[in-house]
C-alpha positions as CSV (number, residue, x, y, z in Angstrom):
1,X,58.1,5.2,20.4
2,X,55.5,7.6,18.9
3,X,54.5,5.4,16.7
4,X,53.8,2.8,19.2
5,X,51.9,5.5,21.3
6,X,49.5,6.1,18.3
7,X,48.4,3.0,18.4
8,X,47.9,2.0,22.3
9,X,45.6,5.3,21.9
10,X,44.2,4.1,19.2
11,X,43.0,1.1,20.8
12,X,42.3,2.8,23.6
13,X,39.8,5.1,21.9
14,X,38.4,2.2,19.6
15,X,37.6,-0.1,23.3
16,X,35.8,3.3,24.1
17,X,33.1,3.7,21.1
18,X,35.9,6.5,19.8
19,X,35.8,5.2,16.7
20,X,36.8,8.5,14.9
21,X,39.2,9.1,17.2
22,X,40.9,5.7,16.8
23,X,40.8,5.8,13.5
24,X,42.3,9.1,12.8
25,X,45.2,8.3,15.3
26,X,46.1,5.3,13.4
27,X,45.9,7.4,9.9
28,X,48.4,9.6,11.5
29,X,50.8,7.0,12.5
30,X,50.6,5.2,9.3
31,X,51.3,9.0,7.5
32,X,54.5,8.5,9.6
33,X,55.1,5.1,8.8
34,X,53.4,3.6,6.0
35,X,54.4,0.0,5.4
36,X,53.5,-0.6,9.1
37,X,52.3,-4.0,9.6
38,X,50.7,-3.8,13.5
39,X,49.2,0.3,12.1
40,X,47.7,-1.5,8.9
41,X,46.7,-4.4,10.8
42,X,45.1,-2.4,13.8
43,X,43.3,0.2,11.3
44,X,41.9,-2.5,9.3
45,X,40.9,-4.5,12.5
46,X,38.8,-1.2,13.5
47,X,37.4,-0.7,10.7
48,X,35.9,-4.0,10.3
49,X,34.4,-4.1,13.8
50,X,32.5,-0.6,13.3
51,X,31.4,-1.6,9.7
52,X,33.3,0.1,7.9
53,X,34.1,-2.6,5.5
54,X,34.4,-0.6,2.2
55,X,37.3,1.4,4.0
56,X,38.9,-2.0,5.7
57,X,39.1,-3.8,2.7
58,X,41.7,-1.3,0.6
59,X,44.0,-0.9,3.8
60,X,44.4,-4.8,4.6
61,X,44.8,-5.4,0.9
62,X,47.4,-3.5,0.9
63,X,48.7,-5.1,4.3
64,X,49.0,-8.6,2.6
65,X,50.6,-7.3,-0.6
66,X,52.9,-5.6,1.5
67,X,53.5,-8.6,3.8
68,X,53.1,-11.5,1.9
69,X,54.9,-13.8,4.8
70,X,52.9,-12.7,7.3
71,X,50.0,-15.3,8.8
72,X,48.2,-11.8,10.6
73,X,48.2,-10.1,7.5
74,X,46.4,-12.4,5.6
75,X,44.0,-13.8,8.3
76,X,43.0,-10.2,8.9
77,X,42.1,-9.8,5.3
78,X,40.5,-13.0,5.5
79,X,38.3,-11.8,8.0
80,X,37.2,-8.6,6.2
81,X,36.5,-10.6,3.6
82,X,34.7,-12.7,5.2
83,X,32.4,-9.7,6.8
84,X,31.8,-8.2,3.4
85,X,30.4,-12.1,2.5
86,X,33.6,-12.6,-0.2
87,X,33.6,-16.2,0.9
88,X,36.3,-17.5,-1.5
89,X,38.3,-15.0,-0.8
90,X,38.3,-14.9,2.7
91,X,39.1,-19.1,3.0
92,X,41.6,-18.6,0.4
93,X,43.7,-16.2,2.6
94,X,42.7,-18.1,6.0
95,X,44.6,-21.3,4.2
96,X,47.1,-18.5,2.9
97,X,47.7,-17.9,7.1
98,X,48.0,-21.9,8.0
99,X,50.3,-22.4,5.3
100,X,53.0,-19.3,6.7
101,X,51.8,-20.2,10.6
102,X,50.1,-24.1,11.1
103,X,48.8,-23.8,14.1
104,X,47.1,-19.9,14.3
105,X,43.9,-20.7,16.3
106,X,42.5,-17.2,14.8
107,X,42.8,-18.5,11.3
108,X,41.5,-22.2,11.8
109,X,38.4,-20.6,13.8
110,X,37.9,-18.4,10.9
111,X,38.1,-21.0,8.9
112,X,35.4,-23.5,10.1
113,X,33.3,-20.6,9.9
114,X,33.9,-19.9,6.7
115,X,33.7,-22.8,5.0
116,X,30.2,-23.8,6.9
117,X,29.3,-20.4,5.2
118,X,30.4,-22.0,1.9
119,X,28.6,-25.2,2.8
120,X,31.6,-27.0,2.9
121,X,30.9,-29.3,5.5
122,X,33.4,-31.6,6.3
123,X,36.4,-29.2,5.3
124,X,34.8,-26.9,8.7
125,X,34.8,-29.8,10.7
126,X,38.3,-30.2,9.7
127,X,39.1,-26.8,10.9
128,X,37.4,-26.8,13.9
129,X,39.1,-30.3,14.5
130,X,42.4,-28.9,14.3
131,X,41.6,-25.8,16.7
132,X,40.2,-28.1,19.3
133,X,43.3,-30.1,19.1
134,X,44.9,-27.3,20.1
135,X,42.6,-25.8,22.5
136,X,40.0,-28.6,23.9
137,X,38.6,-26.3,25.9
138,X,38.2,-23.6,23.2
139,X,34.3,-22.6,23.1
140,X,34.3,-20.3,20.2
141,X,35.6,-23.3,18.0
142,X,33.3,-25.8,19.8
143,X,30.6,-23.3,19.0
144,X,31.9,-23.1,14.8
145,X,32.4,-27.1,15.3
146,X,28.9,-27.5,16.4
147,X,27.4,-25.5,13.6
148,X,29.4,-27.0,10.7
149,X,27.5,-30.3,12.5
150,X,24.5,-28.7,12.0
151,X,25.2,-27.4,8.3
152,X,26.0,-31.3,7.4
153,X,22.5,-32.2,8.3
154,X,24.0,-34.4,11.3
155,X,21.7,-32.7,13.9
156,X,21.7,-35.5,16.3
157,X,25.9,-35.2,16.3
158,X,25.4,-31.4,16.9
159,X,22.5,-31.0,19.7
160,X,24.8,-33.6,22.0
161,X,28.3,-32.1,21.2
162,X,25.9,-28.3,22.1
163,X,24.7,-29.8,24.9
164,X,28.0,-31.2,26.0
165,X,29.6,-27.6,25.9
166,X,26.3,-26.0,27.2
167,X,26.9,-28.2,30.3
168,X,30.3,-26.2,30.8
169,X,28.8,-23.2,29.7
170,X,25.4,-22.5,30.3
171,X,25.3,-18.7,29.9
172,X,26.6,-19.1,26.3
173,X,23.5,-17.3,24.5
174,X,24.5,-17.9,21.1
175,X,25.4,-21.4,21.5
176,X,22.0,-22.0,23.2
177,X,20.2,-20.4,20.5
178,X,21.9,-22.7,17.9
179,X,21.6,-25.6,20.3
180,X,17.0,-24.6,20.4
181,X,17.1,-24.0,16.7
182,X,18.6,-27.6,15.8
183,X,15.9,-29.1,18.4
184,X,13.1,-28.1,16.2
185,X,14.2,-30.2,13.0
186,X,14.2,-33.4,15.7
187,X,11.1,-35.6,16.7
188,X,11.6,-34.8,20.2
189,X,8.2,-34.9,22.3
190,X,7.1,-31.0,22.3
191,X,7.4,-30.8,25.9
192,X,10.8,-31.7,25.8
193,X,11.7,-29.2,23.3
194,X,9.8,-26.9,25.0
195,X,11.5,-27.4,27.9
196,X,14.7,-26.4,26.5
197,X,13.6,-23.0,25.3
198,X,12.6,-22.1,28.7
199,X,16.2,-22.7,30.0
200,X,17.1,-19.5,28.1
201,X,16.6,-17.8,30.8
202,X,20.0,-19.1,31.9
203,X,22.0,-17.0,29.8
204,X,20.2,-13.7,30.5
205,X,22.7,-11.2,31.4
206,X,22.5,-8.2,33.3
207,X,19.3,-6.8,35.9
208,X,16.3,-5.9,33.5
209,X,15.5,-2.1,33.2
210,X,12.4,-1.6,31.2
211,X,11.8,0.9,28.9
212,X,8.8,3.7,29.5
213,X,7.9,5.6,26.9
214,X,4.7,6.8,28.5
215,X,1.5,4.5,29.2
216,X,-1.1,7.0,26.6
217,X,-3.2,3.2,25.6
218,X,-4.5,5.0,22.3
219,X,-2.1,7.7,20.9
220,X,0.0,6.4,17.9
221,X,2.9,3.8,18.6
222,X,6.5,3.9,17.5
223,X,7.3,0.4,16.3
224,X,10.9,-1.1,16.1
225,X,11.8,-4.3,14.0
226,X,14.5,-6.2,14.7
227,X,15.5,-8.0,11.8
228,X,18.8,-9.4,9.6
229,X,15.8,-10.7,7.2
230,X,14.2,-7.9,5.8
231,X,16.1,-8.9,2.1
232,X,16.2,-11.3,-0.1
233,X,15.0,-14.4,2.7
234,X,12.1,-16.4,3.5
235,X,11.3,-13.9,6.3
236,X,10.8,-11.2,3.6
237,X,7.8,-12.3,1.9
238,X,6.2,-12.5,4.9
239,X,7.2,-9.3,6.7
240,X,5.9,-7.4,4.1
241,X,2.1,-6.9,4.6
242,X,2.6,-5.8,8.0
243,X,5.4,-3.4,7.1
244,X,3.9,-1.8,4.0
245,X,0.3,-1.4,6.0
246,X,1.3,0.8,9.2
247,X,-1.6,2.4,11.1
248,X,-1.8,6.1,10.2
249,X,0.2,8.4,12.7
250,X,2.3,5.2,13.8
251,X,6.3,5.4,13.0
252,X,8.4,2.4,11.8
253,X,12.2,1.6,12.6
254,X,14.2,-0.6,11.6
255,X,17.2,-2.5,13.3
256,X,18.9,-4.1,10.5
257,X,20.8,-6.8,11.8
258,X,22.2,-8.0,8.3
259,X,26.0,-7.7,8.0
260,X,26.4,-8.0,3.9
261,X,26.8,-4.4,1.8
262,X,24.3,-6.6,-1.0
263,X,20.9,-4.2,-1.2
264,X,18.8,-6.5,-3.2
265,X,15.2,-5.6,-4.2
266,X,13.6,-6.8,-1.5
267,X,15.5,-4.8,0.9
268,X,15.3,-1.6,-1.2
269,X,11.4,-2.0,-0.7
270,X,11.3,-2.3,3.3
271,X,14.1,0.3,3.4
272,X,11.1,2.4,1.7
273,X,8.6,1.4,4.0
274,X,10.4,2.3,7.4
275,X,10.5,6.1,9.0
276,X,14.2,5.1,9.9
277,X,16.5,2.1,9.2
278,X,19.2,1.8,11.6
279,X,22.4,-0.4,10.6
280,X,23.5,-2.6,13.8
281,X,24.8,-5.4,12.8
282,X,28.3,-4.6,14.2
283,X,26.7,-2.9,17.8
284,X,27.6,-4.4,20.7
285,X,24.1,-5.7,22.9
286,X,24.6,-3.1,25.0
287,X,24.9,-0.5,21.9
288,X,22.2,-1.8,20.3
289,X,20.0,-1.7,23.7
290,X,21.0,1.9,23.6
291,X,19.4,2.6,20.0
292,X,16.5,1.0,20.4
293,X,16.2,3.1,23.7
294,X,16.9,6.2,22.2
295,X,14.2,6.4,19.7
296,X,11.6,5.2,22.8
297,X,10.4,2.3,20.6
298,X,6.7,1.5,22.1
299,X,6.7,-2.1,20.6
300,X,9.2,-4.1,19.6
301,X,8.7,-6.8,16.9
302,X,11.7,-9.3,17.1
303,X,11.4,-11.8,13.8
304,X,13.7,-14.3,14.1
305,X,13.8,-16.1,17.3
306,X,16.7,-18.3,17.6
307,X,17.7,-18.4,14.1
308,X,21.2,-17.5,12.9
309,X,22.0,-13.6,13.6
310,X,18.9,-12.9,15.4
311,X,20.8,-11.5,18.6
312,X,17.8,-12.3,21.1
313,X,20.4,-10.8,24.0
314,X,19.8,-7.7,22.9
315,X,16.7,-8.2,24.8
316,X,18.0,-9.6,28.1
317,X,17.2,-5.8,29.7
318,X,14.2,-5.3,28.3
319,X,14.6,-1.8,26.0
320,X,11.5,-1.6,24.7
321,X,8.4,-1.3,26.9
322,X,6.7,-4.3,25.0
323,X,8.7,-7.0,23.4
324,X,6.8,-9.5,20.4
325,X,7.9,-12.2,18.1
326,X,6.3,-12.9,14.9
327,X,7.3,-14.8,11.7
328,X,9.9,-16.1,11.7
329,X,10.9,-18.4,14.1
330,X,8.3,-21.7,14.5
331,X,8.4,-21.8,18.9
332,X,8.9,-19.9,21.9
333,X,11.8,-17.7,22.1
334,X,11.9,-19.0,26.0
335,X,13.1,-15.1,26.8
336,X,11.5,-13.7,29.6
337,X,11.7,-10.4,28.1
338,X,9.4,-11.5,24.7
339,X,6.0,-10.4,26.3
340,X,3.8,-12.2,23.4
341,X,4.2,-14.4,20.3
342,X,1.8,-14.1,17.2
343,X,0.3,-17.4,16.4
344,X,-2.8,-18.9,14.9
345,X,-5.6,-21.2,16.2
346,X,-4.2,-24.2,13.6
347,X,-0.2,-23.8,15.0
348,X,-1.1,-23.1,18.4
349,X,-4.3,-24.8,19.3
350,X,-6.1,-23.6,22.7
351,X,-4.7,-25.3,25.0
352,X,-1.0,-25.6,23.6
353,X,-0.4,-21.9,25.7
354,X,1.7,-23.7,28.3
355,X,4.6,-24.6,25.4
356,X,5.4,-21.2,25.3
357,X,6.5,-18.7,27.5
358,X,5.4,-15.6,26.0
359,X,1.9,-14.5,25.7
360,X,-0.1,-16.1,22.2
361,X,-2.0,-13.9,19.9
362,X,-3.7,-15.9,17.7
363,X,-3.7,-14.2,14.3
364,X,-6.9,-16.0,12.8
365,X,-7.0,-17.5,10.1
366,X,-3.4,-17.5,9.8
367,X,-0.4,-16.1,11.5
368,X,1.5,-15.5,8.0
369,X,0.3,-13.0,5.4
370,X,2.1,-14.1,1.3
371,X,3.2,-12.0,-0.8
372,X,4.7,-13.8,-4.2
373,X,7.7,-12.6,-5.7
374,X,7.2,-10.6,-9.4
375,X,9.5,-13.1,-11.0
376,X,7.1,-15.8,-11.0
377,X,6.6,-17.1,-14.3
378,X,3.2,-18.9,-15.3
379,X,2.4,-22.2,-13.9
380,X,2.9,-25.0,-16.4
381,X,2.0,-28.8,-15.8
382,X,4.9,-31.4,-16.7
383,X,5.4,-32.4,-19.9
384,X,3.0,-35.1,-21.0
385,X,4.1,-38.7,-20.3
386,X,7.0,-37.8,-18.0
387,X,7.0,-40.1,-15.2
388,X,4.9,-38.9,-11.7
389,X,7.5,-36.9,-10.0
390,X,6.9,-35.6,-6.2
391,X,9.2,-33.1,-4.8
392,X,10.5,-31.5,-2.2
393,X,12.5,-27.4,-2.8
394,X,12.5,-27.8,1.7
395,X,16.0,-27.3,3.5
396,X,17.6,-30.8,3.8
397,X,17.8,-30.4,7.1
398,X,14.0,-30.8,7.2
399,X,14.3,-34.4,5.5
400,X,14.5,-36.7,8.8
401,X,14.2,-40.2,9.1
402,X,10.4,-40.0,9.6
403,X,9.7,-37.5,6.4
404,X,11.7,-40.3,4.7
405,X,9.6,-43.2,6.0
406,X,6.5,-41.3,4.6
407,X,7.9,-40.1,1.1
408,X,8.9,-43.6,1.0
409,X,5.5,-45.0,1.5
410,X,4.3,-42.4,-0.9
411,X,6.5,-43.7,-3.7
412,X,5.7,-47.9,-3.1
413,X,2.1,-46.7,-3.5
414,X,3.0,-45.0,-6.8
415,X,5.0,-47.3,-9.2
416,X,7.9,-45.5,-11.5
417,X,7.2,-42.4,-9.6
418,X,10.3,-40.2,-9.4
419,X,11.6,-37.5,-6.4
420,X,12.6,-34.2,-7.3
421,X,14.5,-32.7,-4.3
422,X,16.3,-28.9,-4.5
423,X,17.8,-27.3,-1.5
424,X,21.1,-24.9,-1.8
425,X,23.2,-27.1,0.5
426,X,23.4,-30.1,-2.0
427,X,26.5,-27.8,-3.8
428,X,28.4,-29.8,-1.2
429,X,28.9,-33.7,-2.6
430,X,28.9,-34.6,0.8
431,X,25.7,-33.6,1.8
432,X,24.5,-34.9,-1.5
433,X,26.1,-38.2,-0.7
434,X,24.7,-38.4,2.7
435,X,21.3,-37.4,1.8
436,X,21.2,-40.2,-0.8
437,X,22.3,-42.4,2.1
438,X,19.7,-41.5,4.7
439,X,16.7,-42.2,1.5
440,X,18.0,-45.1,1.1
441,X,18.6,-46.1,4.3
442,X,14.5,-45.3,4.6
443,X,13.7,-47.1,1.8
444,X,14.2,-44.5,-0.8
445,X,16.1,-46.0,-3.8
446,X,18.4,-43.3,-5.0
447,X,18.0,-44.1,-8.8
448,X,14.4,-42.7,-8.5
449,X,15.8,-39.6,-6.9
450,X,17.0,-36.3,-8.6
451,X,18.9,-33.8,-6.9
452,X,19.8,-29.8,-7.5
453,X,21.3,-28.0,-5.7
454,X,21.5,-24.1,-6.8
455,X,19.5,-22.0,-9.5
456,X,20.7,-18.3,-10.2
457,X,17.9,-16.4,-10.0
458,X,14.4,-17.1,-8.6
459,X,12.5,-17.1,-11.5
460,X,14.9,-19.9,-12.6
461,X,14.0,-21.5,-9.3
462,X,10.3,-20.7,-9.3
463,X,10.5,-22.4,-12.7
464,X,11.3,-26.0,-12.4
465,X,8.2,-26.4,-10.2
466,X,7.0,-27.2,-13.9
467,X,8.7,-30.1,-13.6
468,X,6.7,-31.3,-10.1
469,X,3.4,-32.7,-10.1
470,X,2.5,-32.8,-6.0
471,X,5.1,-31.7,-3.4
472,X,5.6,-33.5,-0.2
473,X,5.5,-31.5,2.6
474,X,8.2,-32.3,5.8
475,X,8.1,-33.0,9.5
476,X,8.5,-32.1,12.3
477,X,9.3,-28.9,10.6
478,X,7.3,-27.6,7.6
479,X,7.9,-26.0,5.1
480,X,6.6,-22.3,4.8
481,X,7.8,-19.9,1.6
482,X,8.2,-23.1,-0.3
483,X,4.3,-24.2,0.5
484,X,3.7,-21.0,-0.8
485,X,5.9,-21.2,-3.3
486,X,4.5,-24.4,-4.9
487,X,0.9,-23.4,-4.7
488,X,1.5,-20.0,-6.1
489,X,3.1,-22.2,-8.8
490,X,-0.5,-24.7,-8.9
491,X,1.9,-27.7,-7.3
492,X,-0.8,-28.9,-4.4
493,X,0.9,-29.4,-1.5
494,X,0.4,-32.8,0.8
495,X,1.6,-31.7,4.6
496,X,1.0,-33.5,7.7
497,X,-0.8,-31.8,10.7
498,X,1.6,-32.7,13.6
499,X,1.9,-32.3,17.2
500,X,3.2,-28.5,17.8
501,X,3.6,-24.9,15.9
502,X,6.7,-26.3,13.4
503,X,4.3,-29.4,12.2
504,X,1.2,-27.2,11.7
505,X,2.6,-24.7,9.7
506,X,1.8,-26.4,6.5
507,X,-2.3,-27.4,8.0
508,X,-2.6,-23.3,8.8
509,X,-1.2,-22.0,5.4
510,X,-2.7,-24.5,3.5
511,X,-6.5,-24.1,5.5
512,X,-6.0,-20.2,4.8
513,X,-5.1,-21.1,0.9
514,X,-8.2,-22.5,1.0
515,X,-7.3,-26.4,0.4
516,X,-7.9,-27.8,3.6
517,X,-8.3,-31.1,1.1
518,X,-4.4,-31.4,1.3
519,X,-3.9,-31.5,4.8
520,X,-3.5,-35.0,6.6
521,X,-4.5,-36.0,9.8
522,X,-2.2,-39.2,9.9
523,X,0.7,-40.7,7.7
524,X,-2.2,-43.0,6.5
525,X,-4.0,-40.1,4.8
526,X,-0.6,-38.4,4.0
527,X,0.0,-41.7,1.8
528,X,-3.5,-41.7,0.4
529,X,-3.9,-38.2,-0.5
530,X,-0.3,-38.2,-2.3
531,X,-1.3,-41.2,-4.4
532,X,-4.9,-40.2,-5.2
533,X,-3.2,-36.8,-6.6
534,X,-0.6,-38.3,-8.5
535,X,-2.9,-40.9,-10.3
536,X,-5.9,-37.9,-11.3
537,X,-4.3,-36.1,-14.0
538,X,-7.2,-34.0,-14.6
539,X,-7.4,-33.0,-10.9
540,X,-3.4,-31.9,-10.9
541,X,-4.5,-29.9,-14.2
542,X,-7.2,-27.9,-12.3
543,X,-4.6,-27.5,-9.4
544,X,-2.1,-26.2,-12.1
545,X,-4.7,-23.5,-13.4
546,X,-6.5,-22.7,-10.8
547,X,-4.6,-22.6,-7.5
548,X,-3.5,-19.2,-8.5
549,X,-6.2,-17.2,-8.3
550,X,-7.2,-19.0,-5.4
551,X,-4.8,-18.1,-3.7
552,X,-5.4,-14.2,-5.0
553,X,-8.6,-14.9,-3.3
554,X,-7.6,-16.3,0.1
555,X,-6.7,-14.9,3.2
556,X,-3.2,-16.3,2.6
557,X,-2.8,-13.1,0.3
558,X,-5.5,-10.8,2.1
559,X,-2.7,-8.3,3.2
560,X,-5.0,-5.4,4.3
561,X,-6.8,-7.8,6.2
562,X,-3.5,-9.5,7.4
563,X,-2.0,-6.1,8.6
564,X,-5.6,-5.3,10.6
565,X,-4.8,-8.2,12.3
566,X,-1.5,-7.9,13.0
567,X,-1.7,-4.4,14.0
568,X,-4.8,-4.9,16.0
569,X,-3.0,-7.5,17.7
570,X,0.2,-5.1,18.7
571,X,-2.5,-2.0,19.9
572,X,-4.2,-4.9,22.3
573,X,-0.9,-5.6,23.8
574,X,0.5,-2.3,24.0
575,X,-3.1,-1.5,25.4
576,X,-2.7,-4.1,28.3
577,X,0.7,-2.9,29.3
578,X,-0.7,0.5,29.9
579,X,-3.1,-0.9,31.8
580,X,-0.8,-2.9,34.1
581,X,1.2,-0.2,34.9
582,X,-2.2,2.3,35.9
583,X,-0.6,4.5,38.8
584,X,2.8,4.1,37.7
585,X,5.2,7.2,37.6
């Protein structure tokens, strides 16, 4: 009975924030009793949801080894696995669980998340398949269902089956978020899609409180970035110039939001830049509201909108006095606590302010700052006589049936010319298979298309832009890193300027790289530049030597001037919300 006592305190502690508490009521017990199952299992189940991963991991090991028959044993080393990003692991003792217990829903949901993490598509629809079999009604596993959709490129399957459940619940933030992140990769009229953002308002939770930290317009600021991107990601080669180029006198704080133990270059850098860096990527919204309240951030700077682990409810009451989103998301984040949104004049024309529901500074020239990565090796052209190959390094959910009509109009023009496509998710033969598919559905014959799907380092990737001549830019949704990618490489880069922020990407970075030449107005142009390129070998050798420095010498690489900007742009709106609130206590 004392046993059973040390854990309902436990748990009581734990559902308290008594972490310490919890856990050192459980060590006790299992002291007592040491081949516990439900101790092991509960200590290892704390541990996990306050981060403690490096601690969980031991004590559920042992839990399985102990308890080999036992589905909860292994599904909650599965899950810690899982946390710590030891995908094969973690599936391999989820299946572990079905096998001793078919139907546990907490294994299956586990599961399809895990092996959409793995991008192995069609095995997480599986899952979720089975879960919703036997729970129809079970939103978490509609939720993994809908993004194992999404992973498998079948974005018109996910946003209905999202909207479907959003119907039934439209407070469901995180499902929402997925559900406005899959709309950008569609050719939906930009209205439309900006209609949608602004419904996010519908899952706001709980009466705003605003932060004050004290309306002084001109004293130093204390900036908070909330971020699970500041690594190894797209986000980081962007983030940097702003980060590494803080006003004197102003303070910098990070909210990590990334959940894996990895520290990677990149991150050791911006752990360097910031004053603090604050781990939260197991905080409840309301903890995490608390922490950024604590240190009386003065500005927030959220950078990832809607995409995956960006945790925009942390935001729903307001704890930071002003609230912007720059970089990496490519629309409004439709929360009505996101005061602005740093843009430029090319991605958000005058005139466009009414898409968004935040406030638009316009960054000009561009609202991105590059910085290359140091394992760049030196740009090379092709091989002479190889075939005219175009390429594409974008996500594959970025190919769409229109991008396909274009690259397809591309390659008639260009006789024998050859496609180079490289995106991560093509490990999985069934996206491979349905990518081929959609080409050739569009046109596209698949025997003048090469795939590859995974390089192991990112010189190795940087590398085989050798083998491109002129990448083909996507829409909708641009590309970003990999425009700057292949020009840093000397690959010119063809884009479309389009209708909204996600299809002018490409005109902004490529106008501020200083080839405004390889922008087209029309799918006309888009063709004609393309084929003029690939048929002027001298002109893609003076791309291949010279874009470089070029680009040294734009304001695509102008950090200094970037982070004036940027900066400049956070004092004006810090600046305007002291002078709002002129007489206030």
């Amino acid at each position: 009975m004392a046993g059973k006592q040390h854990i309902e305190r436990a748990l009581a502690d734990a559902a308290q924030g008594r972490v310490a508490e919890a856990v050192a009521a459980l060590r006790l017990h299992l002291k007592l009793r040491p081949n516990d199952l439900e101790g092991m299992s509960t200590l290892g189940a704390i541990l996990v949801q306050s981060g403690q991963l490096a601690q969980a991991v031991p004590v559920l090991e042992r839990c399985a080894a102990l308890h080999p028959r036992q589905a909860m044993a292994h599904n909650n080393l599965a899950n810690a696995y899982l946390q710590s990003g030891r995908l094969e692991e973690s599936a391999r003792h989820y299946e572990r669980a079905l096998q001793l217990e078919t139907d546990h829903p907490q294994a299956l949901l586990g599961l399809a998340f895990c092996r959409t993490s793995l991008e192995q598509s069609d095995a997480a629809l599986a899952a979720a398949d089975r879960g919703l079999a036997l729970q129809p009604d079970w939103t978490e596993m509609h939720l993994n269902r809908c993004l194992a959709l999404a992973a498998a490129d079948r974005l018109e399957d996910a946003t209905a089956a999202m909207r479907g459940v959003l119907e039934r619940r439209p407070d469901d933030a995180e499902l929402r978020g997925q559900f406005l992140l899959a709309l950008n990769y569609l050719p939906l009229p930009a209205e439309e899609i900006a209609r949608e953002h602004r419904s996010v308002a519908l899952g706001v939770r709980g009466t705003p409180q605003p932060a004050e930290t004290g309306r002084d317009p001109e004293r130093p600021l204390r900036i908070g970035v909330l971020s699970g991107d500041l690594r190894e990601h797209s986000v980081g080669y962007f983030a940097d110039a702003p980060l590494a180029h803080m006003p004197a006198g102003w303070t910098l704080t990070v909210f990590s939001l990334h959940s894996g133990s990895t520290r990677d270059a990149m991150r050791t850098r911006f752990e360097s830049l910031a004053d603090e860096w604050v781990e939260c990527a197991t905080l409840s919204n309301e903890a995490l509201d608390a922490e950024i309240r604590r240190r009386r951030i003065d500005v927030l700077v959220e950078l990832g909108g809607h995409t995956s682990g960006s945790r925009l409810q942390t935001l729903d009451r307001k704890p930071a006095p002003v609230i912007v989103s720059a970089i990496g998301y490519p629309n409004t984040t439709g929360h009505p606590a996101v005061d602005w949104r740093l843009v430029d004049s090319v991605t958000d024309p005058p005139g466009s302010d009414s898409l968004c529901t935040e406030r638009l500074a316009r960054l000009d020239p561009c609202f991105l700052c590059y910085r290359p990565g140091e394992a760049a090796p030196e740009p090379t052209l092709p091989e002479d006589g190889t075939r005219v190959t175009f390429g594409s390094f974008n996500l594959t959910s970025k190919i769409r049936e229109y991008t396909i009509e274009l690259w397809g109009r591309v390659l008639a023009e260009v006789p024998g010319a050859r496609l180079l496509i490289k995106a991560r998710s093509l490990r999985d033969p069934a996206m491979r298979t349905r990518l081929l598919a959609r080409l050739e559905a569009g046109g596209i014959d698949p025997a003048r298309v090469e795939t590859i799907a995974f390089t192991p380092t990112a010189a190795e990737h940087l590398a085989l832009y050798s083998r491109m001549h002129v990448a083909l830019d996507t829409t909708p949704y641009n590309g970003t890193t990999t425009t700057c990618e292949a020009l840093w490489m000397g690959v010119p880069v063809v884009s479309l300027r389009g209708d909204r922020h996600a299809a002018r990407v490409g005109a902004s970075l490529l106008a501020a790289a200083g080839c405004p030449e390889l922008v087209a107005g029309d799918a006309d142009s888009f063709v004609r530049i393309a084929r003029t390129l690939a048929t002027d070998r001298a002109r893609l050798a003076e791309y291949r030597l010279g874009l470089r420095d070029r680009l040294r010498a734009s304001a695509l690489l102008d950090a200094d001037a970037y982070a004036a900007r940027f900066h400049g742009a956070i004092r004006k709106a810090w600046q305007e919300h002291c002078a709002a609130g002129r007489g206030a206590p």
